[in-house]
Backbone as CSV, one residue per row, in Angstrom:
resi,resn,N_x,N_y,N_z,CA_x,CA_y,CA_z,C_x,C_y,C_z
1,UNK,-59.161,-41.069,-76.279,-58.583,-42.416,-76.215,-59.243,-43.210,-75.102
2,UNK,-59.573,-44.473,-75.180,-60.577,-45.402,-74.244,-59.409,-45.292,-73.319
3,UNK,-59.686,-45.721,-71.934,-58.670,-46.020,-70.830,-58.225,-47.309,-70.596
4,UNK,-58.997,-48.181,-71.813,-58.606,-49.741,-71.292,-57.299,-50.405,-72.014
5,UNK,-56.158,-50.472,-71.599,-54.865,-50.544,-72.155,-54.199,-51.997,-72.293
6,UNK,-53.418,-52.290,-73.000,-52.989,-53.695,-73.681,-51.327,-53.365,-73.351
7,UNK,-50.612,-54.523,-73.107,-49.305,-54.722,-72.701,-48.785,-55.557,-73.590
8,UNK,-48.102,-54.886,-74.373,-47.768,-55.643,-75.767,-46.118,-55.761,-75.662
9,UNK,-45.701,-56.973,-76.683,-44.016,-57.245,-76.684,-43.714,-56.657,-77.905
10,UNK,-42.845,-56.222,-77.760,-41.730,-55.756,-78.924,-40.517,-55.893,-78.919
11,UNK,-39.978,-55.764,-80.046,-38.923,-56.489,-80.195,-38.417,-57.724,-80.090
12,UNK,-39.202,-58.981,-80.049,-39.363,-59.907,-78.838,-39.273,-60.224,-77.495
13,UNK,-40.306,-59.514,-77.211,-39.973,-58.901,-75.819,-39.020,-58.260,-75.191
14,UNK,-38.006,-57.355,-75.929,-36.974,-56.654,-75.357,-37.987,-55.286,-74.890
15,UNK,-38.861,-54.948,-74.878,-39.801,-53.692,-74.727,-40.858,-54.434,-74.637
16,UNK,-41.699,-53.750,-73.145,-43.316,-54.202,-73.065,-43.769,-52.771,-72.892
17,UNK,-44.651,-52.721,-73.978,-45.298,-51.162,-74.367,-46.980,-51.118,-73.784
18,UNK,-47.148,-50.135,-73.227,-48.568,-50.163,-72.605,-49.669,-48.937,-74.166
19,UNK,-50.224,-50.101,-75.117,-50.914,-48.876,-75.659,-52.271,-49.054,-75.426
20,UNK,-53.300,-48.120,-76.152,-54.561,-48.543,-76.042,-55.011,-49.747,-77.007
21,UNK,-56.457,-50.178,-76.046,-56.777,-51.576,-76.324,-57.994,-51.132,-78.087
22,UNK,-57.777,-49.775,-78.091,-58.763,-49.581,-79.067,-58.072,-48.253,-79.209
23,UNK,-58.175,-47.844,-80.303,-57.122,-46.679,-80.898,-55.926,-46.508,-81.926
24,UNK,-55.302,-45.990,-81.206,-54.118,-46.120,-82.603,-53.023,-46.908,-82.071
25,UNK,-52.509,-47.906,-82.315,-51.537,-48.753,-82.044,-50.069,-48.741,-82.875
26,UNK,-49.478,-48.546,-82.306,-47.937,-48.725,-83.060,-47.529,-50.456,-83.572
27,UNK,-47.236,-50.593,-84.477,-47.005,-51.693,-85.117,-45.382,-51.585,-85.532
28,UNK,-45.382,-52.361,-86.852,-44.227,-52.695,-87.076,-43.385,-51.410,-87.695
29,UNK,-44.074,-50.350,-88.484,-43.673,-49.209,-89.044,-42.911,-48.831,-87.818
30,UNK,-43.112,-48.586,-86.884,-42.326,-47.732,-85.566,-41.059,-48.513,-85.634
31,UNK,-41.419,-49.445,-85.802,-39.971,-50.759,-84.946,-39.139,-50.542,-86.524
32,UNK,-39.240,-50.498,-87.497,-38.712,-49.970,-88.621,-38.079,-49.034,-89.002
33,UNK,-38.674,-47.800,-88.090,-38.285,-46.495,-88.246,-36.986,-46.188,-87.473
34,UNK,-37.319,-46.844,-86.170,-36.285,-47.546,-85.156,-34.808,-47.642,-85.749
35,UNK,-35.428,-49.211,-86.350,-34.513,-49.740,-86.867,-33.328,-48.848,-88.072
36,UNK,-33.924,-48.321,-88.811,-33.533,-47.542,-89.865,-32.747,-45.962,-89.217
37,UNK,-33.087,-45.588,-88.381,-32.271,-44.228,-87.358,-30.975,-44.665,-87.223
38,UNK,-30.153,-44.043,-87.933,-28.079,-44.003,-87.712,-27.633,-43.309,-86.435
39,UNK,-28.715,-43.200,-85.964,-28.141,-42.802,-84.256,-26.905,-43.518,-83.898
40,UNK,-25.911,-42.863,-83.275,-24.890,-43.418,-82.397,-24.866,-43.171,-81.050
41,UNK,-23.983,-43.659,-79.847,-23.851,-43.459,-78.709,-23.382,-42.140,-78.839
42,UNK,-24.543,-41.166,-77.765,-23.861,-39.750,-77.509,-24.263,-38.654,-78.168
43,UNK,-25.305,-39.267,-79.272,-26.092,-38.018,-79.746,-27.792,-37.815,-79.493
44,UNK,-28.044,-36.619,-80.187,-29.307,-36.412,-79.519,-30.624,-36.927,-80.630
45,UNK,-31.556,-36.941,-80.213,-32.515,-37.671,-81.542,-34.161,-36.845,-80.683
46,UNK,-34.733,-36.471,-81.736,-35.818,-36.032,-81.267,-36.839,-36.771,-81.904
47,UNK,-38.205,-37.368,-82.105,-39.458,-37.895,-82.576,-40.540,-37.208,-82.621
48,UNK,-40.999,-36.528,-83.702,-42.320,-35.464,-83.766,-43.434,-36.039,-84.077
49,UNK,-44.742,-36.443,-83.014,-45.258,-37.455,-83.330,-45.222,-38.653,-82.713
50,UNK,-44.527,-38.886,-80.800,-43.578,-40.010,-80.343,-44.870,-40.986,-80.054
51,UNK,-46.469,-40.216,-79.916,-47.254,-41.488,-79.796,-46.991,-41.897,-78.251
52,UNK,-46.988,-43.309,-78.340,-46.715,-44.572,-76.769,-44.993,-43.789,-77.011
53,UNK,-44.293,-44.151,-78.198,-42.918,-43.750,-77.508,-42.317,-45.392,-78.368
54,UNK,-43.318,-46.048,-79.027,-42.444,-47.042,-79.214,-41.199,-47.143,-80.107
55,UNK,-41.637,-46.117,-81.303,-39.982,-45.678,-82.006,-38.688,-45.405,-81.245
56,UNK,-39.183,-44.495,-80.268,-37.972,-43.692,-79.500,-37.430,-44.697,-78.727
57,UNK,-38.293,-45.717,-78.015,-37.920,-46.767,-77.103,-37.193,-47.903,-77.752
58,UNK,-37.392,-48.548,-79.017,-37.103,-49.017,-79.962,-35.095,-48.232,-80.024
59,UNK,-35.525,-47.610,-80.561,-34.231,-46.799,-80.682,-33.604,-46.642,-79.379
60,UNK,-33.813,-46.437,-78.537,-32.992,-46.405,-76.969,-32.720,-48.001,-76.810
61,UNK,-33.597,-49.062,-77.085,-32.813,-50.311,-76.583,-32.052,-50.888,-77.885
62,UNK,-31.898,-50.480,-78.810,-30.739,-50.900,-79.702,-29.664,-50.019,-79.637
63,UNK,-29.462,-48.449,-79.070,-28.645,-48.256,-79.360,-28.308,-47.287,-77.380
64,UNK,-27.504,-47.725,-76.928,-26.976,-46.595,-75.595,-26.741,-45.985,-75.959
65,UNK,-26.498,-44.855,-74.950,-26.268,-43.666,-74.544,-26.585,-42.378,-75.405
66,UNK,-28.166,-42.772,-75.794,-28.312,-41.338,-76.511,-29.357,-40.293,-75.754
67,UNK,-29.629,-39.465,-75.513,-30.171,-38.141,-75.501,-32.011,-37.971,-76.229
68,UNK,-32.793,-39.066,-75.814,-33.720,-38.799,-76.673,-35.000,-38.302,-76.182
69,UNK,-35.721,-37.050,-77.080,-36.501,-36.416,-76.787,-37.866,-36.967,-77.689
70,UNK,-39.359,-37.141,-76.903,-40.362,-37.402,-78.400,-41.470,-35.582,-77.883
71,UNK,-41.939,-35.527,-79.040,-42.755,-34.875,-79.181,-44.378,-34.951,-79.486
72,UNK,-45.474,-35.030,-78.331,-46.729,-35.325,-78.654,-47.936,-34.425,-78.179
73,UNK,-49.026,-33.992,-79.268,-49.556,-33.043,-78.458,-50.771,-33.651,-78.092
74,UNK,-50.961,-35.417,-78.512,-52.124,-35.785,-77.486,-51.742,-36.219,-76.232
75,UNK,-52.355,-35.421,-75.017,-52.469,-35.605,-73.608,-52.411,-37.182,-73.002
76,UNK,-53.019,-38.349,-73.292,-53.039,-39.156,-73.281,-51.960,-40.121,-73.854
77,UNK,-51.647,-39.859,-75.041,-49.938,-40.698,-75.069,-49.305,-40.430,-75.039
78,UNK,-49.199,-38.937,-74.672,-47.633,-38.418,-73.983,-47.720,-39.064,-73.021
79,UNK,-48.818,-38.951,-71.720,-48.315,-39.986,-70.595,-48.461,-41.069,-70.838
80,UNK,-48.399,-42.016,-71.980,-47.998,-43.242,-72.148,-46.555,-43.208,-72.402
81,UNK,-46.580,-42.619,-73.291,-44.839,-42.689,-73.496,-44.256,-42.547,-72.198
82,UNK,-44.791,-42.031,-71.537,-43.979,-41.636,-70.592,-43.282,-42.779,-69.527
83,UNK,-44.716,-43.125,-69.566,-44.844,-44.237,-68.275,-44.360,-45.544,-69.107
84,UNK,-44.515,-45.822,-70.583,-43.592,-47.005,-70.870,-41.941,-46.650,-70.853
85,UNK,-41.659,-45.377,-71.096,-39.863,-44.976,-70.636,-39.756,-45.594,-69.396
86,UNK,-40.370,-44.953,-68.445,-40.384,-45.475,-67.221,-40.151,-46.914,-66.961
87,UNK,-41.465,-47.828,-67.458,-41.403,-49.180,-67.365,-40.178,-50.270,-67.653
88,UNK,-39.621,-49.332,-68.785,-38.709,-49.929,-69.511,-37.339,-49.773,-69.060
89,UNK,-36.992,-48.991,-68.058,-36.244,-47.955,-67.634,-35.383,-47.350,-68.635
90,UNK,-35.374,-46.944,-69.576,-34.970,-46.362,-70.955,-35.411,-44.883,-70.902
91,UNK,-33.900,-43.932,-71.074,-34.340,-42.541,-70.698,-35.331,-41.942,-72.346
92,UNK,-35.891,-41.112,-71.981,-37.118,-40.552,-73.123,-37.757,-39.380,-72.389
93,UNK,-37.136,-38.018,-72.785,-38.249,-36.905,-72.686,-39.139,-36.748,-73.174
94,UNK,-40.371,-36.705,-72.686,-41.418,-36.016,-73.778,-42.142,-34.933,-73.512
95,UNK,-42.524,-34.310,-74.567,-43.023,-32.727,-74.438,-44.389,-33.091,-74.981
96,UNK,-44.866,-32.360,-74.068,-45.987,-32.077,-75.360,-46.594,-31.199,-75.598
97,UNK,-46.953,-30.870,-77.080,-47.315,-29.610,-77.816,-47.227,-29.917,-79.250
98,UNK,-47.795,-29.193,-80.187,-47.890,-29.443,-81.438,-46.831,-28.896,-82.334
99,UNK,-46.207,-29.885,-83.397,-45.445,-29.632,-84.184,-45.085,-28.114,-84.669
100,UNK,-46.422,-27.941,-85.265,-46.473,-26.815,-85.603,-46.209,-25.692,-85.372
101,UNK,-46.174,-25.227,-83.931,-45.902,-24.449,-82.627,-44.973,-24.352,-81.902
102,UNK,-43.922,-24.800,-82.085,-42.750,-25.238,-81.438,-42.899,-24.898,-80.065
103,UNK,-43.515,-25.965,-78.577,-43.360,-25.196,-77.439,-42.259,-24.951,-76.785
104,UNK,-42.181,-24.205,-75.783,-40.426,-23.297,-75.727,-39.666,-23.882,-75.451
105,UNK,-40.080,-25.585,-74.707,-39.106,-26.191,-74.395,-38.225,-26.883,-75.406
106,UNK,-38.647,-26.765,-76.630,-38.138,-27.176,-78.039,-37.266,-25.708,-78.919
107,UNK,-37.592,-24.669,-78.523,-37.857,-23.572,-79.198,-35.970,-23.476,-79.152
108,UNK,-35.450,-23.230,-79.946,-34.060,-23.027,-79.962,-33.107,-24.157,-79.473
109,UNK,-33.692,-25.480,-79.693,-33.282,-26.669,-79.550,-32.820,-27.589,-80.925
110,UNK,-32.203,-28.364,-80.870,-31.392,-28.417,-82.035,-31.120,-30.263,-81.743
111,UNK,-31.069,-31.065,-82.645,-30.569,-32.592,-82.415,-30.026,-32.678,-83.903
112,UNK,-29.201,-34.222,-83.249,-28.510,-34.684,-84.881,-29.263,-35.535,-85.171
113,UNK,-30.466,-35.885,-84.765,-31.271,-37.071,-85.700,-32.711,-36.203,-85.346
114,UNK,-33.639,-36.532,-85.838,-35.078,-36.414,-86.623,-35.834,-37.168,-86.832
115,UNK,-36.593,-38.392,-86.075,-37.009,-39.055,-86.780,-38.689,-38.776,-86.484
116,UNK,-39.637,-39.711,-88.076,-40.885,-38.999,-87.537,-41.710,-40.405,-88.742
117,UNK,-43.289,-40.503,-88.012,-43.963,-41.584,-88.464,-45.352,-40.289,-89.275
118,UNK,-45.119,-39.483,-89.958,-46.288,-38.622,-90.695,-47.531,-39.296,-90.537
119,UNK,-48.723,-38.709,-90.157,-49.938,-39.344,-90.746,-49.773,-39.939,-91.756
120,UNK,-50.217,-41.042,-92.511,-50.553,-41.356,-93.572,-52.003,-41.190,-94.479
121,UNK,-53.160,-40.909,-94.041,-54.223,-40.603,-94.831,-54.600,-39.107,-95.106
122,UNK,-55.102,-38.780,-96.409,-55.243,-36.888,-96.628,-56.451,-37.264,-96.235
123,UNK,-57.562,-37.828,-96.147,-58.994,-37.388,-95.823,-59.793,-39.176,-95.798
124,UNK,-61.344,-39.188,-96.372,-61.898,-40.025,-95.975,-62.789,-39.905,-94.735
125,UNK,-63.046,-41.429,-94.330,-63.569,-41.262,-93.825,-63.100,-41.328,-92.121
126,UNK,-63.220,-40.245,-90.893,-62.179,-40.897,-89.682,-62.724,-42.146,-88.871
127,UNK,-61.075,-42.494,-88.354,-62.043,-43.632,-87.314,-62.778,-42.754,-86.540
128,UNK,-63.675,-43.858,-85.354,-64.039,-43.504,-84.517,-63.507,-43.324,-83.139
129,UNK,-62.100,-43.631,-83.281,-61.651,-43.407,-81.732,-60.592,-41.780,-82.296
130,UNK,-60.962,-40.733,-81.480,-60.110,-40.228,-82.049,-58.882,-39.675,-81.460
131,UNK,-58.137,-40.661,-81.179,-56.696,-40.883,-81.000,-56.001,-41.212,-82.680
132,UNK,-56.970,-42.208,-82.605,-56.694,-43.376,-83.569,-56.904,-42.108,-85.185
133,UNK,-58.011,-41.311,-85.171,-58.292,-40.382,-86.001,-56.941,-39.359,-85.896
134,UNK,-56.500,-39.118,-85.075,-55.350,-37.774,-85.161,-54.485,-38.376,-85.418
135,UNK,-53.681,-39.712,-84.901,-52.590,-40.217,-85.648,-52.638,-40.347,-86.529
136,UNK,-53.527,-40.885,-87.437,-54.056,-41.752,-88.855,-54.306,-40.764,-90.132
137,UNK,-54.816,-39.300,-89.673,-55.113,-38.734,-90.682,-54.735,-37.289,-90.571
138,UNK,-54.370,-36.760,-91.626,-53.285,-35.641,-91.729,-54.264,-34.152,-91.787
139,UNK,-53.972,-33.788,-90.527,-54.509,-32.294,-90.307,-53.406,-31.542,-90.062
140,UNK,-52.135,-31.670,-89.920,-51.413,-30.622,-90.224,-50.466,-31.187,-91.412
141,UNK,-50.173,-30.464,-92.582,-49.798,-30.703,-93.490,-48.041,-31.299,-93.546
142,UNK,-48.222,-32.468,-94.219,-46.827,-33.258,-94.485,-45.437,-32.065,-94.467
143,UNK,-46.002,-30.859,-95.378,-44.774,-30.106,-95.392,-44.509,-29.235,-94.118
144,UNK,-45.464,-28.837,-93.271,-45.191,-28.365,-91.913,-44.424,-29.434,-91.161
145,UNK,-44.587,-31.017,-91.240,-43.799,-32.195,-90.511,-42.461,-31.581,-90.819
146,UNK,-42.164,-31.515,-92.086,-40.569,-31.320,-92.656,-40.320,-30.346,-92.401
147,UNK,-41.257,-29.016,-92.132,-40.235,-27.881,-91.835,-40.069,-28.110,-90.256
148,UNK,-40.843,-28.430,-89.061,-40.331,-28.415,-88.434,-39.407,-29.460,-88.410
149,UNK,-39.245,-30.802,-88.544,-37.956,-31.621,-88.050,-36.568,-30.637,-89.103
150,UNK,-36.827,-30.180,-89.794,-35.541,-29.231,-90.504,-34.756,-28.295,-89.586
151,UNK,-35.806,-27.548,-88.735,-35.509,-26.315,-87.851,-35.173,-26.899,-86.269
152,UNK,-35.678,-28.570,-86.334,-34.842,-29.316,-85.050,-33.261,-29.318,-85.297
153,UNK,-33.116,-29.402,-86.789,-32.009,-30.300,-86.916,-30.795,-29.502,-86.889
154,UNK,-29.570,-29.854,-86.179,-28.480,-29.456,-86.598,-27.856,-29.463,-87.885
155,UNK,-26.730,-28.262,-88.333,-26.294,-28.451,-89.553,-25.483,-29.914,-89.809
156,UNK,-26.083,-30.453,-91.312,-25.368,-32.361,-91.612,-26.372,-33.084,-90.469
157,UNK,-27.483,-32.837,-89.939,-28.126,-34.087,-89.169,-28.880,-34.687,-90.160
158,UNK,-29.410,-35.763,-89.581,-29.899,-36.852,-90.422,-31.548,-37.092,-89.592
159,UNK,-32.252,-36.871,-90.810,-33.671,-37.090,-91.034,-34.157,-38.158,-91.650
160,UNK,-35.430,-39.040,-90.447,-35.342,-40.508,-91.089,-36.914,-40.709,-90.917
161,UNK,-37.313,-40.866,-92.099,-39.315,-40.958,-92.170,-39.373,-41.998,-92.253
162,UNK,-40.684,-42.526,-92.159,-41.511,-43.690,-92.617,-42.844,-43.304,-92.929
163,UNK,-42.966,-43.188,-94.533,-44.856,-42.741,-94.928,-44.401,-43.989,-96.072
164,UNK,-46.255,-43.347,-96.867,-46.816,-44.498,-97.090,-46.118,-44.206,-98.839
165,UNK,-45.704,-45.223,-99.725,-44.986,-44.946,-101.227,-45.610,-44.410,-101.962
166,UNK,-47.278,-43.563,-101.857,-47.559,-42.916,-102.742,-47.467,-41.400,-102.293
167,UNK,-46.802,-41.249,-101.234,-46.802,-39.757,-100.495,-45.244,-39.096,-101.003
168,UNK,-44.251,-39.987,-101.545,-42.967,-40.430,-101.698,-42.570,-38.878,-102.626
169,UNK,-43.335,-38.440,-103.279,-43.704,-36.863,-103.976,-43.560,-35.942,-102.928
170,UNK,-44.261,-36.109,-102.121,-44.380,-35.116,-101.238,-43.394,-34.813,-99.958
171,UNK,-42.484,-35.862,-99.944,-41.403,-35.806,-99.065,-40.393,-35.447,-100.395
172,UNK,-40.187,-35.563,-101.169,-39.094,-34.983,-101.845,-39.223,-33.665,-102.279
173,UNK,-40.359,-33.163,-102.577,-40.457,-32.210,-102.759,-40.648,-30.966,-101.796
174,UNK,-41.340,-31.309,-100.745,-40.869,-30.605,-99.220,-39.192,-30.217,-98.793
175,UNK,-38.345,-31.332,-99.182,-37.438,-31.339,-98.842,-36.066,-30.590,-99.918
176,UNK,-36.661,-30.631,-101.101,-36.175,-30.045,-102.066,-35.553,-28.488,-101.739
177,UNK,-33.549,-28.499,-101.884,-33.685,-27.595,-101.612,-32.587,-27.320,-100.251
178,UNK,-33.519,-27.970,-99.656,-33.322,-28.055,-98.166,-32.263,-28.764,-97.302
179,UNK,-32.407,-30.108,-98.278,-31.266,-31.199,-97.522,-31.134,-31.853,-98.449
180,UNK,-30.511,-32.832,-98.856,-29.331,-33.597,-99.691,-29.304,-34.956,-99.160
181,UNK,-28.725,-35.723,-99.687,-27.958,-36.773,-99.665,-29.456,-37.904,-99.611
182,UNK,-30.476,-37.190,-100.153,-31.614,-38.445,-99.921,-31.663,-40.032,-100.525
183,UNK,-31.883,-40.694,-99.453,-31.698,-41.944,-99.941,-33.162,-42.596,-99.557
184,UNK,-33.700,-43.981,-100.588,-35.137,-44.131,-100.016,-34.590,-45.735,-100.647
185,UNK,-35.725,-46.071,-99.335,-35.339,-47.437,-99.310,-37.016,-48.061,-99.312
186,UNK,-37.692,-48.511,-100.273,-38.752,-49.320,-100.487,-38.671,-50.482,-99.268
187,UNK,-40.011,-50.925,-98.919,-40.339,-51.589,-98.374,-41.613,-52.521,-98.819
188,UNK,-41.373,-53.801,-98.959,-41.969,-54.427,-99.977,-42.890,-55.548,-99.014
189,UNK,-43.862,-56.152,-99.114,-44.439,-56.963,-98.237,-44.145,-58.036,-99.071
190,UNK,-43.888,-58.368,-100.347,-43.196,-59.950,-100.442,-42.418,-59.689,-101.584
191,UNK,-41.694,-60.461,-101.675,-40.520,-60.566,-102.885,-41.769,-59.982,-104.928
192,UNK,-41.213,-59.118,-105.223,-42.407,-58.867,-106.151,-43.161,-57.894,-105.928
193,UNK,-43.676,-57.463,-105.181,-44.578,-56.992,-104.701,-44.130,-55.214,-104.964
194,UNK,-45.370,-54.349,-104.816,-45.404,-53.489,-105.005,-44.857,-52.826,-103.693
195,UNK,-43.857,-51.855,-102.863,-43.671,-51.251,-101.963,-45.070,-50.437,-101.295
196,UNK,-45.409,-51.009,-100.181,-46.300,-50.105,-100.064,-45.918,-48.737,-98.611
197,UNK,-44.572,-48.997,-98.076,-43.907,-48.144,-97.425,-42.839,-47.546,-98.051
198,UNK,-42.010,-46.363,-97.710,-41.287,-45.972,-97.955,-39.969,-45.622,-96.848
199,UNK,-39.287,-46.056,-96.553,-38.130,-45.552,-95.658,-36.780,-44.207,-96.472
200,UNK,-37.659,-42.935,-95.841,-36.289,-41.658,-96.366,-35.554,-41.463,-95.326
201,UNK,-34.297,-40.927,-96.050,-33.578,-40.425,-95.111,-32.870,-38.925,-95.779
202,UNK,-32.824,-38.346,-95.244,-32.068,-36.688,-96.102,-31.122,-36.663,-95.248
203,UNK,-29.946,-35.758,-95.175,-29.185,-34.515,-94.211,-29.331,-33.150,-94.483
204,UNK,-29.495,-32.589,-93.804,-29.527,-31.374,-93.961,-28.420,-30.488,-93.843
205,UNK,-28.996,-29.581,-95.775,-27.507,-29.147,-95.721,-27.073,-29.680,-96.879
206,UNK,-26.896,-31.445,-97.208,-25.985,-31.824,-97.883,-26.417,-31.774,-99.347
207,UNK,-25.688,-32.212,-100.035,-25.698,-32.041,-101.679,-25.457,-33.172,-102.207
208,UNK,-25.275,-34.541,-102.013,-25.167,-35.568,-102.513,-26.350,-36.157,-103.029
209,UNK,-26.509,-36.485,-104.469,-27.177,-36.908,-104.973,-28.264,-38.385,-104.260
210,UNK,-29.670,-38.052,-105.267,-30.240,-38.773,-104.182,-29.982,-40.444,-104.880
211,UNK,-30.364,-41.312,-103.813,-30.216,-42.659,-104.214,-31.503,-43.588,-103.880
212,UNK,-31.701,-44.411,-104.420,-33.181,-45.787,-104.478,-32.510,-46.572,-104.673
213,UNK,-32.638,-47.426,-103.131,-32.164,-49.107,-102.821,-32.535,-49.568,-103.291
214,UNK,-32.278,-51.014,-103.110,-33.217,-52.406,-103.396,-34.159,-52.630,-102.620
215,UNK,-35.306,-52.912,-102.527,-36.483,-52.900,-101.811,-35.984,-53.609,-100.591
216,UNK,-36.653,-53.447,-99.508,-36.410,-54.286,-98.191,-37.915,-55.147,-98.162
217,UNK,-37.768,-56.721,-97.886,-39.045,-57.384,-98.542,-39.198,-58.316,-96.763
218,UNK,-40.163,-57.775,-96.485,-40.693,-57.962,-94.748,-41.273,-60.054,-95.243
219,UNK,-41.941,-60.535,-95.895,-42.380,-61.882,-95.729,-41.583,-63.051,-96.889
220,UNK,-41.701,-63.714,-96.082,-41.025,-64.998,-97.352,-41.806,-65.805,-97.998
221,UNK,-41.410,-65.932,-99.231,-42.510,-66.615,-100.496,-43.259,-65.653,-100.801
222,UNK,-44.046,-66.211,-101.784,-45.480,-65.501,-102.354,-46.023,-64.872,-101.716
223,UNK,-47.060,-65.743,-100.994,-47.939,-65.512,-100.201,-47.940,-66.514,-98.853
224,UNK,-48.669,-65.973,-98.030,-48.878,-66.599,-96.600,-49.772,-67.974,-96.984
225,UNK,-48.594,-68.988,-96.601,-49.076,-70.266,-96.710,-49.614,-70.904,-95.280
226,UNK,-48.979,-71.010,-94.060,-49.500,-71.446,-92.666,-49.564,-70.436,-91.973
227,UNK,-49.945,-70.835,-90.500,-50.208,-70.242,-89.344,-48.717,-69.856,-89.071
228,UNK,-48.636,-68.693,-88.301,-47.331,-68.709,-87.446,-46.723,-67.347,-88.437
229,UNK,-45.707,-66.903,-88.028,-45.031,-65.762,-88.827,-44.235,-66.455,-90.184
230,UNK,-44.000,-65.598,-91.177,-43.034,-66.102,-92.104,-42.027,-64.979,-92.621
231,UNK,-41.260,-64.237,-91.577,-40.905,-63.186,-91.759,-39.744,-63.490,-92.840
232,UNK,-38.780,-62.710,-93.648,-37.579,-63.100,-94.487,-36.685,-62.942,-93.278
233,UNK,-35.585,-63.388,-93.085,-34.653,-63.288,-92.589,-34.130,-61.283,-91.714
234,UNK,-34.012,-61.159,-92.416,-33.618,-59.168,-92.450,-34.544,-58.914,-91.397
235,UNK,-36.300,-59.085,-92.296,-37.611,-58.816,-91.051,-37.037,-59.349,-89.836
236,UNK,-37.016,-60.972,-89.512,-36.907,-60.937,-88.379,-35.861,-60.595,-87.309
237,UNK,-34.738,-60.442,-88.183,-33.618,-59.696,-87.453,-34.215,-58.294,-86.815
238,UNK,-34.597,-57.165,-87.680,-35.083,-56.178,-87.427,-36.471,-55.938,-86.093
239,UNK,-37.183,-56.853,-86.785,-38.292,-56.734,-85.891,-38.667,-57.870,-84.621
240,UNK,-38.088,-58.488,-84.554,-37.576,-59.655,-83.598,-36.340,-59.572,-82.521
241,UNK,-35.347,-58.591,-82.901,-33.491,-59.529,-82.403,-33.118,-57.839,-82.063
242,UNK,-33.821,-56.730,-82.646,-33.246,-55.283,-81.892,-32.388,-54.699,-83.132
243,UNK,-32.141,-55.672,-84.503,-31.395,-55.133,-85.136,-31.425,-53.939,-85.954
244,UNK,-30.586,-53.205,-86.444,-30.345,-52.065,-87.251,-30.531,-52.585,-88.950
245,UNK,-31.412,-51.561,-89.589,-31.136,-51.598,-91.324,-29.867,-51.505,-91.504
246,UNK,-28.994,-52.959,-90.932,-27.855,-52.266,-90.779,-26.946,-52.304,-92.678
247,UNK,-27.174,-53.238,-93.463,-26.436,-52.602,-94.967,-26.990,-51.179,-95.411
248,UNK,-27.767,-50.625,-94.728,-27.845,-49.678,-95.448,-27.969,-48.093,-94.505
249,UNK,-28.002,-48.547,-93.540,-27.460,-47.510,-92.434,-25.570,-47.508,-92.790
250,UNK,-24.649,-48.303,-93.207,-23.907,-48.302,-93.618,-23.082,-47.758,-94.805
251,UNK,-24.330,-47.775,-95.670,-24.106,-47.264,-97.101,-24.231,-45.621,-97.253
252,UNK,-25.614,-44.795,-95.843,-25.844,-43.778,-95.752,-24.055,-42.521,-95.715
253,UNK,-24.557,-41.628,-97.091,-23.311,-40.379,-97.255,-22.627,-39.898,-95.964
């Protein structure tokens, strides 16, 4: 990862995140994933994958008093995360070590939430920064992601992804079995439009049949007519104001 770093707003400025100026950058998927976590005051939430930390941080300033741990085994944005917890003064452990491996400080550790941003690409070609290459492209396999956040989770916790809608196979079928109550919520870039994210959520454990929302649609109108944002309403609540997916964090079994 280059050392030359960018001080970015989120949330509208409720969070100033230090990531790299070239690499892999957290965008709006994090602040989504955030958003979409049924965390309450008082429980624990772990992130496999925490990156800068902007999900977990995201999630600590919408919701107090939780317990949150991220998990990263690149050297370099674990101490980002770290140092934006810090900045932010928002509590956030982070470990680091690879999913796959559970290091001991995880090892017989247990939370009621799960949340996790999967690589999204199987192969191709990588970038060239390779930060930006290990976040971006999947060298340890989607179904190792799910078994470990499974073996984080307490019995009935709640597991909350964000991959890309053609991977949408491969999280159900990982999970098959395993946990219940899956619900997936499309994410649409304009009214019409094809989903090109997916927001899951499982419990583990449960048996309630799975369910498919109504798409959640991030821009208004067609297409981008001027300068300036044109978020729908929901978007900018969510990714602007700190808010929760909250109809459908509501609706969750």
């Amino acid at each position: 990862m280059t050392t030359e770093l960018t001080c970015d707003d989120f949330l509208g400025g409720r969070l100033r995140i230090f990531q790299p100026a070239r690499g892999y950058r957290a965008g709006a998927d994090a602040v989504m994933l955030a958003a979409a976590c049924p965390a309450a005051a008082g429980e624990t939430v772990l992130e496999l994958g925490c990156g800068a930390g902007v999900a977990s941080l995201c999630l600590a300033r919408r919701v107090a008093g939780l317990r949150l741990t991220g998990l990263e085994r690149q050297t370099d944005y674990a101490a980002l995360a770290r140092r934006n917890a810090e900045a932010n003064a928002l509590p956030l452990t982070v470990i680091e070590g690879d999913l796959a491996a559970a290091p001991p400080l995880l090892k017989g550790a247990s939370f009621d939430h799960v949340l996790m941003n999967p690589p999204f690409f199987l192969g191709g070609t990588a970038a060239p920064d390779g930060g930006r290459a290990t976040a971006r492209s999947e060298e340890t396999p989607l179904a190792a992601w799910l078994d470990a956040a499974l073996r984080r989770l307490k019995p009935k916790g709640w597991l909350t992804v964000i991959q890309r809608a053609d991977r949408l196979d491969g999280l159900i079928h990982g999970l098959h079995g395993r946990a219940g109550a899956l619900t997936i919520l499309p994410l649409a870039a304009r009214e019409g439009r094809e989903a090109g994210r997916v927001i899951l959520w499982a419990r583990k454990g449960a048996r309630a049949p799975l369910r498919l929302l109504a798409p959640f649609v991030i821009h208004a109108g067609g297409r981008h007519e001027a300068d300036g944002e044109d978020l729908t309403p929901d978007a900018a609540a969510v990714l602007r104001e700190a808010a929760p997916i909250r109809p459908v964090i509501a609706k969750l079994p």
